[in-house]
LOKE-331721 format. One record per atom (N, C-alpha, C, O): residue in one letter; chain; atom name; x, z, y negated. Coordinates in Angstrom, 3 decimals, m for minus. Example, Ala and Ser with C-alpha at 12.3 -4.5 7.8 and 13.67 -1.06 7.14 Angstrom:
! LOKE-331721
PT   torgu   bavex   marvex          x          z          y
PT       A       A        N     13.190      7.800      5.690
PT       A       A       CA     12.300      7.800      4.500
PT       A       A        C     13.200      7.800      3.300
PT       A       A        O     14.236      8.465      3.319
PT       S       A        N     12.850      7.080      2.250
PT       S       A       CA     13.670      7.140      1.060
PT       S       A        C     12.900      7.870     m0.030
PT       S       A        O     13.409      8.039     m1.138
END
This chain:
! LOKE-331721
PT   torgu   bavex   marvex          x          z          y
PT       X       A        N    m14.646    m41.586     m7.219
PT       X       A       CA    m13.242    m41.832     m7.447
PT       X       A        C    m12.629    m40.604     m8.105
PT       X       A        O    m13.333    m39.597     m8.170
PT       X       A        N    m11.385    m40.576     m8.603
PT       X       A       CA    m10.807    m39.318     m8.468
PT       X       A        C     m9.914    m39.719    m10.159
PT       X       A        O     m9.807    m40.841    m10.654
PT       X       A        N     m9.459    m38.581    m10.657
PT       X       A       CA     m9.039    m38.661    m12.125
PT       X       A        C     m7.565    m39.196    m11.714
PT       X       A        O     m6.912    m39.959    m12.425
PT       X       A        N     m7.193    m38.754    m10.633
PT       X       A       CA     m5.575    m39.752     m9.999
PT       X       A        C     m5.522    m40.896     m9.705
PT       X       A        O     m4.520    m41.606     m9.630
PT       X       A        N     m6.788    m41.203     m9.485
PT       X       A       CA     m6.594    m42.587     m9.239
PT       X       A        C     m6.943    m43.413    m10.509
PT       X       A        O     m6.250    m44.427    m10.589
PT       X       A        N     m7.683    m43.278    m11.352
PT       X       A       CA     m7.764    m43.496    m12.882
PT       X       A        C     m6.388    m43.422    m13.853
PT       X       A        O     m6.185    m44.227    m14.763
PT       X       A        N     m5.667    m42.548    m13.576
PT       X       A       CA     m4.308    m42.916    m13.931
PT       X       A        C     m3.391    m43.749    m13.820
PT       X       A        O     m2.527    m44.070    m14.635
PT       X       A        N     m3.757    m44.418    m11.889
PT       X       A       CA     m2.826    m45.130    m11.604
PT       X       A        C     m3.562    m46.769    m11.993
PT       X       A        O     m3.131    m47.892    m12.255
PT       X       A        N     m4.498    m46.308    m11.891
PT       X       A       CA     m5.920    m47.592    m12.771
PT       X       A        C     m4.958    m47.794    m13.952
PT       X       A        O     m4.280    m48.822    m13.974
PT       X       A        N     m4.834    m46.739    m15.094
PT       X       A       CA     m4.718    m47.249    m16.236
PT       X       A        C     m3.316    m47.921    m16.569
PT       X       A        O     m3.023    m48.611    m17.545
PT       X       A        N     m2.298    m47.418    m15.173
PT       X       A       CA     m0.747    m47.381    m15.848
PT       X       A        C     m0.919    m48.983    m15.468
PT       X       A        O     m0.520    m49.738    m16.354
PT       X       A        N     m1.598    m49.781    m13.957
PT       X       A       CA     m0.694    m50.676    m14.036
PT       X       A        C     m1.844    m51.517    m14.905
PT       X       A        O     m1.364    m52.599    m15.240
PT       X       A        N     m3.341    m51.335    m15.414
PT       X       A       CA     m3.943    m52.065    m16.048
PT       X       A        C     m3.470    m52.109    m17.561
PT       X       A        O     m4.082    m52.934    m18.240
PT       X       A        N     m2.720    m51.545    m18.061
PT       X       A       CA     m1.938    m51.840    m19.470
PT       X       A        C     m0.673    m52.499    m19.175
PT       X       A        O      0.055    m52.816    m20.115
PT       X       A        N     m0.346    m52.728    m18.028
PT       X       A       CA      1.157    m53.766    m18.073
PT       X       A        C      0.292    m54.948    m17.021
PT       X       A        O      1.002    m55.855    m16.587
PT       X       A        N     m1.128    m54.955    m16.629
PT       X       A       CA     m1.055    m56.051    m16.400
PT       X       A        C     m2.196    m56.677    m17.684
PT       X       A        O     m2.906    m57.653    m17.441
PT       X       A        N     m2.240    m55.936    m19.091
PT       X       A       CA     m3.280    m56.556    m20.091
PT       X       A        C     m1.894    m57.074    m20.671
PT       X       A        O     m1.956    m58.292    m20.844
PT       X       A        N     m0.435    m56.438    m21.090
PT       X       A       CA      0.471    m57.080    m21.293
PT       X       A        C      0.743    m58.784    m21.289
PT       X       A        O      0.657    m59.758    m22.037
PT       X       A        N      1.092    m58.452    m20.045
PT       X       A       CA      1.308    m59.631    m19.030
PT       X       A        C      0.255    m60.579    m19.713
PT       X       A        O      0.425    m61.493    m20.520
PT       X       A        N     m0.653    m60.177    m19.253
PT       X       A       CA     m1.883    m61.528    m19.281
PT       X       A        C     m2.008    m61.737    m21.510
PT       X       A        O     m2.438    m62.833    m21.868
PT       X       A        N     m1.856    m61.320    m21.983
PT       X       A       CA     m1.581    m61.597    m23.460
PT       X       A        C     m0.411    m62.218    m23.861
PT       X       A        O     m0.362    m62.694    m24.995
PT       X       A        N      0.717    m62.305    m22.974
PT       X       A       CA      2.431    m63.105    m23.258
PT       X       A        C      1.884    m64.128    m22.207
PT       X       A        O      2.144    m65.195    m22.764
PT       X       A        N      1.297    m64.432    m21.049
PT       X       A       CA      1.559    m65.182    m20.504
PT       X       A        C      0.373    m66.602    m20.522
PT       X       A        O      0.826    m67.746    m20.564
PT       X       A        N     m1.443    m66.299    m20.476
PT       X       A       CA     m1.931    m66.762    m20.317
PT       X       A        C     m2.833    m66.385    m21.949
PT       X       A        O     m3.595    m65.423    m22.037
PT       X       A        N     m2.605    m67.163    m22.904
PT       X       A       CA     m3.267    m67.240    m24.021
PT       X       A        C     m4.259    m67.815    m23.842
PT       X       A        O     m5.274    m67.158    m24.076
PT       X       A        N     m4.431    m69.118    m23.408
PT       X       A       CA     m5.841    m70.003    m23.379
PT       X       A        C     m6.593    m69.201    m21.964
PT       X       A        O     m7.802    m69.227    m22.195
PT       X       A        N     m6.441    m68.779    m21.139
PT       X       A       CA     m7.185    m68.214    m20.339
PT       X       A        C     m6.911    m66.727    m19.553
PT       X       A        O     m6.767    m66.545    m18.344
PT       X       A        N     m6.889    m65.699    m20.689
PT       X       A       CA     m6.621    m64.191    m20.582
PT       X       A        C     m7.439    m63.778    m19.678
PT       X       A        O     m6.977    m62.805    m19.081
PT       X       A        N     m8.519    m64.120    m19.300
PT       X       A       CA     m9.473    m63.354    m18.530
PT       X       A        C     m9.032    m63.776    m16.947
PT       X       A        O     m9.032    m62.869    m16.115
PT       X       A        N     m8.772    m64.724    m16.657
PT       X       A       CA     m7.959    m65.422    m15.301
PT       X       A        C     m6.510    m64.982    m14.750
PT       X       A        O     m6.027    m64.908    m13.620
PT       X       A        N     m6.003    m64.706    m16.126
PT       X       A       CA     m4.225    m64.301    m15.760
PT       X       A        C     m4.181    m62.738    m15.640
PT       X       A        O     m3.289    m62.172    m15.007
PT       X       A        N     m5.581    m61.814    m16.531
PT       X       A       CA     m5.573    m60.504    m15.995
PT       X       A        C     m5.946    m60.234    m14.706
PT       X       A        O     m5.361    m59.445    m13.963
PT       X       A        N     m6.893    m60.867    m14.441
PT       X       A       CA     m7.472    m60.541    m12.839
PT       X       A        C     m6.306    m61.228    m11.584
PT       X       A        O     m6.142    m60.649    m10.510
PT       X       A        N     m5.867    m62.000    m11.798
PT       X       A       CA     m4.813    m62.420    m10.600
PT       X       A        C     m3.714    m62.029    m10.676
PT       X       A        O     m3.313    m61.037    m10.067
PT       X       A        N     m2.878    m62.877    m11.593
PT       X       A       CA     m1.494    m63.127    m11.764
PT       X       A        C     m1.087    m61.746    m12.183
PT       X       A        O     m0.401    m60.974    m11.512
PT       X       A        N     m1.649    m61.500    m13.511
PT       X       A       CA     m1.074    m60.476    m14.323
PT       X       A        C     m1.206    m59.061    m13.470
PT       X       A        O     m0.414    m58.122    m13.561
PT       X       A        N     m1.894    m59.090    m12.971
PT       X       A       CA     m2.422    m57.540    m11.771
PT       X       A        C     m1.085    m57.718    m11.079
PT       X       A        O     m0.239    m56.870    m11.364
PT       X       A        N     m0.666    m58.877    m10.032
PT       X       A       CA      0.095    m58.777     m8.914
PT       X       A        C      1.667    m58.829    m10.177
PT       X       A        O      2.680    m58.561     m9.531
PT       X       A        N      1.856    m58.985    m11.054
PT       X       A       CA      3.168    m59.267    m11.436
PT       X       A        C      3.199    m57.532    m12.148
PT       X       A        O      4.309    m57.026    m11.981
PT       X       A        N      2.272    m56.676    m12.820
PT       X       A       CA      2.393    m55.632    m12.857
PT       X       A        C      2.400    m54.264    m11.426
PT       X       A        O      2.657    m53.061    m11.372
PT       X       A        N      2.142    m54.890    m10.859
PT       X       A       CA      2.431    m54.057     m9.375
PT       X       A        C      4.025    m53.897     m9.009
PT       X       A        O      4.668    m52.905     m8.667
PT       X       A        N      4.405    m55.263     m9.215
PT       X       A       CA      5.649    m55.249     m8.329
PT       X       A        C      6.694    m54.856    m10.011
PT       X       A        O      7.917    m54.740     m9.947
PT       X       A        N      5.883    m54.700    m11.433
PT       X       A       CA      6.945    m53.803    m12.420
PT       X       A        C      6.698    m52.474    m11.879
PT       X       A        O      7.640    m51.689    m11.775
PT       X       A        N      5.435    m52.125    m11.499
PT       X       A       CA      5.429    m50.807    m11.861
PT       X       A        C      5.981    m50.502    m10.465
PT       X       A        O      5.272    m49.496    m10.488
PT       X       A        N      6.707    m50.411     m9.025
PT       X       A       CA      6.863    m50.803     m8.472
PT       X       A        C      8.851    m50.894     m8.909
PT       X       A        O      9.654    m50.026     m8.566
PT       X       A        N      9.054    m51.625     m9.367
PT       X       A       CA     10.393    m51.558     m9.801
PT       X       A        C     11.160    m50.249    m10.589
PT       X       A        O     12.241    m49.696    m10.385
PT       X       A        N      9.873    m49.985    m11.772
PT       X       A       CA     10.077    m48.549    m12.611
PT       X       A        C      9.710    m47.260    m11.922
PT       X       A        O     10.455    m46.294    m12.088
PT       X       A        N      8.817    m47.165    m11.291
PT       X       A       CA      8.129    m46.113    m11.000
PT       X       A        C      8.003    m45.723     m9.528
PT       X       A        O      7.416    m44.689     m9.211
PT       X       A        N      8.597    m46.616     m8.548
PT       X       A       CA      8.574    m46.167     m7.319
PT       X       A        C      8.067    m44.882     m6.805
PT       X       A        O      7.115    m44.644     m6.062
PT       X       A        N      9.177    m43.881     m7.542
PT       X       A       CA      8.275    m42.460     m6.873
PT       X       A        C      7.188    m41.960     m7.035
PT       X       A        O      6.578    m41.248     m6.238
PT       X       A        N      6.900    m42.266     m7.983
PT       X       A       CA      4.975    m42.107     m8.270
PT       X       A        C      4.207    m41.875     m7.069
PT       X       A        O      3.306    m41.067     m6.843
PT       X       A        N      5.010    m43.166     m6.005
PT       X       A       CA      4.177    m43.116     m5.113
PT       X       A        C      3.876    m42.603     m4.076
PT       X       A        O      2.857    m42.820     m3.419
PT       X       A        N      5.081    m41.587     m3.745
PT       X       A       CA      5.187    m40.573     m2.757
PT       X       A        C      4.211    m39.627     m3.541
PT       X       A        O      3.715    m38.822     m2.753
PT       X       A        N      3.761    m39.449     m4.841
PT       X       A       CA      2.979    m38.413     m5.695
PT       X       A        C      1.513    m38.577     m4.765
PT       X       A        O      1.019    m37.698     m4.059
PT       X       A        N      0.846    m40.324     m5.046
PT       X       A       CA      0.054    m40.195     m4.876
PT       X       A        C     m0.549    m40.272     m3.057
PT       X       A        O     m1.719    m40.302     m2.677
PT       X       A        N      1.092    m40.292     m1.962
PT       X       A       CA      0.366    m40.248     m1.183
PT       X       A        C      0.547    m38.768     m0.581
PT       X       A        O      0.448    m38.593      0.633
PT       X       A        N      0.793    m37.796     m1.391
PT       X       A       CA      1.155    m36.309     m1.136
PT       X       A        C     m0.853    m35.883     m1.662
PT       X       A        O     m1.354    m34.759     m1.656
PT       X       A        N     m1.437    m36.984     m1.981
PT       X       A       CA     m2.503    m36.186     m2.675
PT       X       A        C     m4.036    m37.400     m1.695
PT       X       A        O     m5.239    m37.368     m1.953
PT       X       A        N     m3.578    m37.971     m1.013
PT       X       A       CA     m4.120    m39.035      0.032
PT       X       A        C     m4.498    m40.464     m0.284
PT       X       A        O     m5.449    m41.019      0.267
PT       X       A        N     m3.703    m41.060     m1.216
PT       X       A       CA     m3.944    m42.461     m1.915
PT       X       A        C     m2.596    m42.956     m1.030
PT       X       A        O     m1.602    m42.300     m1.345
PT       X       A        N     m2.365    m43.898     m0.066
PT       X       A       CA     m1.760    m44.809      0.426
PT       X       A        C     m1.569    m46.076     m0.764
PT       X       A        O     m2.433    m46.487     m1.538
PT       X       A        N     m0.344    m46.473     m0.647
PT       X       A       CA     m0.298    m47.781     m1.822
PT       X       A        C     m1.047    m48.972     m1.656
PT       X       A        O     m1.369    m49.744     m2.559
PT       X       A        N     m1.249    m49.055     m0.710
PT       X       A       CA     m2.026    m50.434     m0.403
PT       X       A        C     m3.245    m49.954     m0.735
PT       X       A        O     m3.841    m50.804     m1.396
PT       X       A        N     m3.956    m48.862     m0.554
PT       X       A       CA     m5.295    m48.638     m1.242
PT       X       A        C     m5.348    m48.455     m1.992
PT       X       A        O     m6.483    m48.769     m2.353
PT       X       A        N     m4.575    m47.873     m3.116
PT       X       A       CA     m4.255    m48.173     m4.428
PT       X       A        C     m4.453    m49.429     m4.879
PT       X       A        O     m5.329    m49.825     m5.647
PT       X       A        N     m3.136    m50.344     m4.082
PT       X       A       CA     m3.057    m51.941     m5.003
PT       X       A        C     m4.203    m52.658     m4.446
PT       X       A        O     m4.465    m53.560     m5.241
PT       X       A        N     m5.049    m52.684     m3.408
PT       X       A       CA     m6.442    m53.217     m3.372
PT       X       A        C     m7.764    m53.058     m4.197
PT       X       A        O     m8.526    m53.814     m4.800
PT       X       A        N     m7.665    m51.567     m3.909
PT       X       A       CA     m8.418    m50.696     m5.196
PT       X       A        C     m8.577    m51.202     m6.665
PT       X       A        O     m9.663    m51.277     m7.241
PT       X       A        N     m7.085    m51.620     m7.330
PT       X       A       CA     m7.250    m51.817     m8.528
PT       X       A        C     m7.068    m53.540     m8.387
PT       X       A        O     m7.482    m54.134     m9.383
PT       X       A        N     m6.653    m54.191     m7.576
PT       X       A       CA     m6.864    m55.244     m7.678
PT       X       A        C     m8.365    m56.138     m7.570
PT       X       A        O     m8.720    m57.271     m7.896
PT       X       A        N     m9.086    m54.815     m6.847
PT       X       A       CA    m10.626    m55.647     m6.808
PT       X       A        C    m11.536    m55.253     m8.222
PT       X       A        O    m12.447    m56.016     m8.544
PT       X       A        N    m11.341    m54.423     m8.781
PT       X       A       CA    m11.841    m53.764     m9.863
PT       X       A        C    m11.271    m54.850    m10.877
PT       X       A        O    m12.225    m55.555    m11.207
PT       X       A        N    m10.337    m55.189    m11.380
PT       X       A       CA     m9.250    m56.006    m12.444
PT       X       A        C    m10.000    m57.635    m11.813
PT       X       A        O    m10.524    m58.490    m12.526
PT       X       A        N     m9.847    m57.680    m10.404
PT       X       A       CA    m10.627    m59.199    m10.285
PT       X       A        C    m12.246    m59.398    m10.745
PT       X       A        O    m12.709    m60.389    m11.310
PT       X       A        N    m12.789    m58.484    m10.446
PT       X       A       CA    m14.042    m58.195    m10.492
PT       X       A        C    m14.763    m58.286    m11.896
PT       X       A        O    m15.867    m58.808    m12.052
PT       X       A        N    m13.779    m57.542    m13.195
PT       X       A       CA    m14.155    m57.696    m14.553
PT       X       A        C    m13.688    m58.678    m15.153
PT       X       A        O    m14.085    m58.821    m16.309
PT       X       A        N    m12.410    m59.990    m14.447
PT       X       A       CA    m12.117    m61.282    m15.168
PT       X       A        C    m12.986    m61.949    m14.649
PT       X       A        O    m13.280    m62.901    m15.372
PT       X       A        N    m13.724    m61.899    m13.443
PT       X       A       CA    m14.478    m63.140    m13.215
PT       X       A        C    m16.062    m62.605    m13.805
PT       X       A        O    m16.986    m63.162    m13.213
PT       X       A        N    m16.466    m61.653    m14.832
PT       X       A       CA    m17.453    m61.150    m15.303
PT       X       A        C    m16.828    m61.936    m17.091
PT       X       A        O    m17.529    m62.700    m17.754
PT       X       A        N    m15.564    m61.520    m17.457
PT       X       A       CA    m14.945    m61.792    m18.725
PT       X       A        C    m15.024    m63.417    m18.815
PT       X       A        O    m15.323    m64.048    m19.829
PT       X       A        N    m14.644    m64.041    m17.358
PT       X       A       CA    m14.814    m65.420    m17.242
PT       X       A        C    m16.328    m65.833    m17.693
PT       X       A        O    m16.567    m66.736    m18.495
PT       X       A        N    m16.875    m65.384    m17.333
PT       X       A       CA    m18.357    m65.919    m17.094
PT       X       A        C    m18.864    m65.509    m18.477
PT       X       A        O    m19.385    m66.446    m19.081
PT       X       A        N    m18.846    m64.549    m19.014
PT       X       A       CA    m18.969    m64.384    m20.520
PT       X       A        C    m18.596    m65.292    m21.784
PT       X       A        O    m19.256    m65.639    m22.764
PT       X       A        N    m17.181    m65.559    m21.348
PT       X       A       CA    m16.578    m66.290    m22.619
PT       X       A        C    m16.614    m67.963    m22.319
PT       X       A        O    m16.478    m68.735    m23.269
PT       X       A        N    m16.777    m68.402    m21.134
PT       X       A       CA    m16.191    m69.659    m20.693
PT       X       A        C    m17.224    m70.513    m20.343
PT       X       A        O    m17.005    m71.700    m20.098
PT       X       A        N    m18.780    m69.818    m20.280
PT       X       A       CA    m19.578    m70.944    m19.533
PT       X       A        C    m21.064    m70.054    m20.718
PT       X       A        O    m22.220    m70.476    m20.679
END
């Protein structure tokens, strides 16, 4: 993976740890991996649009982006799930 794409990892994974801390208190590890991922896409997405001509001037398409970090973010709540919940 690439240090650009770790950026775009971190911007929308701090507005979707946001999200999932205002929205889903009793079950943070569930609202980061789904909800909170797809509702920080479409902020960052609202704020940041051009970003994304950045990253496909450098060969990251958005949809491989928002798959990318959406399987990674699903991948460590249903690990966070399984840790805290069972």
């Amino acid at each position: 993976m690439n240090r650009l794409f770790f950026k775009y990892y971190l911007d929308i994974t701090r507005i979707s740890i946001l999200i999932s801390i205002l929205i889903g208190l009793q079950k943070i590890a569930i609202c980061f991996g789904t909800f909170g991922t797809l509702i920080s896409f479409f902020i960052y997405r609202y704020f940041q649009n051009d970003q994304y001509y950045f990253y496909l001037n450098h060969g990251f398409t958005k949809s491989e982006l928002m798959i990318k970090v959406f399987l990674i973010n699903f991948t460590i709540s249903l690990i966070l799930y399984f840790i805290f919940y069972f």
